[in-house]
Each structure stands twice: as structure tokens, then as C-alpha cells.
C-alpha positions, 0 to 999 in steps of 0.5 A: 156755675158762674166765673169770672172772666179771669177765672174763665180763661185761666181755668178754660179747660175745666170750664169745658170738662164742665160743658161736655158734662151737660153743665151750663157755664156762665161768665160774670163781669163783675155782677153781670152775666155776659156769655153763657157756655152751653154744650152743642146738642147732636142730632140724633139718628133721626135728626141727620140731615138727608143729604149725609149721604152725599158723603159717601161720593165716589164709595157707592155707585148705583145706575139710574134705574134704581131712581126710575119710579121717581118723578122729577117732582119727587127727586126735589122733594127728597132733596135732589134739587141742587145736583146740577154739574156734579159729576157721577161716581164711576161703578167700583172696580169689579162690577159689572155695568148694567145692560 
């Protein structure tokens, strides 16, 4: 659908509506197009950058023998390749530290 730019910031919130439908949004200054409203595309569950899990710092702890069988090479392959300085999370509470 195609709007003026008047159009397009007096009715701004139904031109959103219109995006978040999956719709495309053109705004028109006289009869040139000059921006286009798309919806954001999420990533899928097999999209999900591999280091999502550095969100869960300082909730989970495990101790280096679960990294053992790895290689230093490996470790960068997989993306942990920029850890330097960051410090450990300590165990939680309750847990018992590994021998």
C-alpha cells in the first residue's frame, strides 16, 4: 500500500499495524516512492547466533572438563575466540565444587 508522506506520520500507528501484518509500506512524495516499510525478519530457532548463550552469564556454571575433548582450534571454531578477560561465573550456590 502506498501513502503520502502526510499521510504516513498522521496515521504512523496504522502504517505499523500494516507492517507487523507482514505488509510492505511505501511512502510517496508526490509520485515518488522515497522509503519502504518492511517488517523485520526474525531469526528462526536454527538462525540464533551461536553465542546467545553468552546471555546466560553468571545463571549457569560448569567446570573446564566439560570443554576437555576440545582443542584450542576447535574452541575458535565454535566461536570462543574472544573470551579473553571475561571473568567466570562462580558455581551456584549449593553446588559442590568439582575434585
Amino acid at each position: 500500500m502506498a501513502y503520502t508522506v502526510h499521510q504516513a506520520k498522521t496515521q504512523f500507528s496504522r502504517l505499523l499495524k500494516e507492517v507487523e501484518a507482514g505488509k510492505e509500506v511505501i511512502v510517496m512524495r508526490g509520485k515518488k516512492p522515497v522509503a519502504k516499510l518492511v517488517p523485520v525478519e526474525q531469526p528462526g530457532k536454527e538462525e540464533l547466533p551461536f553465542r546467545l548463550l553468552g546471555a546466560y552469564r553468571g545463571k549457569i556454571a560448569f567446570d573446564d572438563s566439560a570443554l576437555a575433548p576440545a582443542t584450542d582450534e576447535d574452541l575458535i571454531e565454535m566461536g570462543f575466540d574472544d573470551l579473553a578477560g571475561v571473568p567466570l561465573a562462580p558455581p551456584p550456590a549449593g553446588n559442590v565444587e568439582p575434585k
